[in-house]
C-alpha positions as CSV (number, residue, x, y, z in Angstrom):
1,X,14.2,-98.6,-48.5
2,X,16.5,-97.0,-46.5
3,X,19.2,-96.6,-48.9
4,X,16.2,-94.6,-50.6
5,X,15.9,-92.7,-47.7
6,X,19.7,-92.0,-47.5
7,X,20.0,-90.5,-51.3
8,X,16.9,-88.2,-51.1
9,X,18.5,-87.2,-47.4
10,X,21.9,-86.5,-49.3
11,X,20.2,-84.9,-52.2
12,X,17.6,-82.5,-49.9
13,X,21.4,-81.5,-48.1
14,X,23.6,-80.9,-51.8
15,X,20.7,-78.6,-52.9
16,X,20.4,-76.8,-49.6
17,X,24.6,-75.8,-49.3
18,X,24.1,-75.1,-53.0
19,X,21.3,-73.1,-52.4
20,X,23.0,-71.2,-48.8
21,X,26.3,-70.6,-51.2
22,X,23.7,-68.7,-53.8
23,X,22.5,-66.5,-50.7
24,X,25.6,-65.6,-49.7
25,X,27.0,-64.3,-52.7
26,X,23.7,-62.4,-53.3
27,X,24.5,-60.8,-49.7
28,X,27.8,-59.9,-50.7
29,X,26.3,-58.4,-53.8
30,X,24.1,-56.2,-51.9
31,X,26.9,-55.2,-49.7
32,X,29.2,-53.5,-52.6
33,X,26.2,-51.9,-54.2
34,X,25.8,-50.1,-50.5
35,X,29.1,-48.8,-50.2
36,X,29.4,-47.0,-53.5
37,X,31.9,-44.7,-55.1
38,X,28.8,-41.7,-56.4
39,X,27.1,-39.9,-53.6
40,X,24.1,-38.1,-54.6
41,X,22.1,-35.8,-52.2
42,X,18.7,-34.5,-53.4
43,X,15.4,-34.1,-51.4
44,X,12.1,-32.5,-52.5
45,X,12.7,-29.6,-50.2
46,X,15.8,-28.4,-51.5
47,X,15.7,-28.2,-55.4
48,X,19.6,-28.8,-55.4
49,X,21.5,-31.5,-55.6
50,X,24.6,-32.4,-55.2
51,X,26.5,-35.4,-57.2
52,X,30.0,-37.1,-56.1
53,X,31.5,-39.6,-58.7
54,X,35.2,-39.8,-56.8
55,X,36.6,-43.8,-55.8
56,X,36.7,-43.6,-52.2
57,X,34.7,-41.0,-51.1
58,X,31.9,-42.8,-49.8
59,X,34.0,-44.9,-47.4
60,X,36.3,-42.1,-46.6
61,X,33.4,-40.3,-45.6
62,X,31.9,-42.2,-43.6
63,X,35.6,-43.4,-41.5
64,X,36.9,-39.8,-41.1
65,X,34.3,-37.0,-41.8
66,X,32.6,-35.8,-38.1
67,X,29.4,-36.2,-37.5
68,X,26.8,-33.9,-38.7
69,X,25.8,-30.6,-36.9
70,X,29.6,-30.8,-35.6
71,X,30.1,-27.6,-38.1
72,X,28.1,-25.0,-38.2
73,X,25.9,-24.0,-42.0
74,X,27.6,-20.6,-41.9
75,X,31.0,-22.6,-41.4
76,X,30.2,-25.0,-44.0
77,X,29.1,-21.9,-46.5
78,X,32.3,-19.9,-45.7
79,X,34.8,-22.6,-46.2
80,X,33.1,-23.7,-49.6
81,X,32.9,-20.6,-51.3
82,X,36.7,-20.2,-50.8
83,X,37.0,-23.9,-52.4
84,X,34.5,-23.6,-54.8
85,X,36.3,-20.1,-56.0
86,X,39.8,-21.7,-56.5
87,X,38.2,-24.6,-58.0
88,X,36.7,-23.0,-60.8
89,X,39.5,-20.7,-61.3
90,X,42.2,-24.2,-61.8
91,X,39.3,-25.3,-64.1
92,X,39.6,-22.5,-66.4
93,X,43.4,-22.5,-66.2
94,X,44.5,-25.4,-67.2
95,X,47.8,-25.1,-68.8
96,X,48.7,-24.1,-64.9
97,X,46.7,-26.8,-63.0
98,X,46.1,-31.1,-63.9
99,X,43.2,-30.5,-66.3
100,X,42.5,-34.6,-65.3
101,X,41.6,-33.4,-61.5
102,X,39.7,-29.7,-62.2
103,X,37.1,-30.8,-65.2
104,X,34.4,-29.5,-64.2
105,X,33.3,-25.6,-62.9
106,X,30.9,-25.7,-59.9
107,X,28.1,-23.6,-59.7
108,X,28.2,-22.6,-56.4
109,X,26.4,-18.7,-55.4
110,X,27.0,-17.4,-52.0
111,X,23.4,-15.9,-52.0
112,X,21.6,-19.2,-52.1
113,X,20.6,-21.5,-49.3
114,X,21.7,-25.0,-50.5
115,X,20.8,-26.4,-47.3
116,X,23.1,-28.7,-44.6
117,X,23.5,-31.7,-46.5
118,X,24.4,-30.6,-49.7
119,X,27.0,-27.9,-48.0
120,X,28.1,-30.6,-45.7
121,X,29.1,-33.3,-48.6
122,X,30.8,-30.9,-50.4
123,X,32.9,-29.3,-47.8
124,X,33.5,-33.1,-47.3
125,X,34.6,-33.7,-50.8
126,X,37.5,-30.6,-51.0
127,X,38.7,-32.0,-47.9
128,X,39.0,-35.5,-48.8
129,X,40.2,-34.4,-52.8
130,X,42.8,-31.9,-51.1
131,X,44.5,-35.0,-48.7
132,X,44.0,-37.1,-51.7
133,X,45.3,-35.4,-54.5
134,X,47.9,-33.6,-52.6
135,X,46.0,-29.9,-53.2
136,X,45.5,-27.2,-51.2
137,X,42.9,-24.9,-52.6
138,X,43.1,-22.4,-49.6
139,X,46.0,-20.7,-47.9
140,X,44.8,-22.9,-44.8
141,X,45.6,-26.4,-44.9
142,X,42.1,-28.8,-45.2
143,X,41.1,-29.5,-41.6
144,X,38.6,-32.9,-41.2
């Protein structure tokens, strides 16, 4: 009887590590699908959105952007105009300019309100693609 006892007590503790190793690669599953590499920003009160497929960003973001509200809407506005406006103009020239890093124009108007967020991830994104890609798509350098 109680070598009875002693296998179903072994067998109850070899299907509960098997069953703790299952959790914890679930967890660590979970984790990667949190830290992603596409950023999206939409919200029912602002009809735009804003879309970031770039490796890295996400964590890049979140180590070295500052915080929200540290820049100003009108700050965030003025600084991506001047981006977006060199952006699209290396997109449309690319026998002068890496048509693998400009693919895409960005339709970007000065007269509409896009809102904090979505002026606040792209400002984000220039930054990060100027230190990353070695750009400069101003005649200032790309200030975090």
């Amino acid at each position: 009887m109680k070598k009875v006892l002693f296998l179903i007590a072994c067998a109850g503790i070899i299907v509960y590590s098997c069953a703790s190793q299952e959790k914890t690669i679930t967890q660590k599953k979970d984790d990667i699908q949190k830290v992603s590499d596409t950023i999206r920003i939409a919200s029912d009160e602002v009809e735009y959105e804003i879309t970031i497929i770039e490796p890295g960003f996400g964590a890049w973001l979140q180590s070295y952007a500052r915080p929200r509200e540290y820049y100003s809407q009108q700050f965030l506005e003025n600084k991506n105009i001047i981006y977006v406006t060199e952006w699209n103009q290396r997109v449309i020239n690319p026998s002068r300019f890496d048509s693998s890093l400009y693919e895409l124009q960005i339709n970007y108007r000065s007269n509409v309100d896009y809102g904090y967020e979505v002026n606040y991830q792209l400002y984000y994104y220039f930054v990060f693609f100027q230190q990353r890609y070695k750009q400069q798509l101003a005649a200032f350098p790309a200030r975090i």
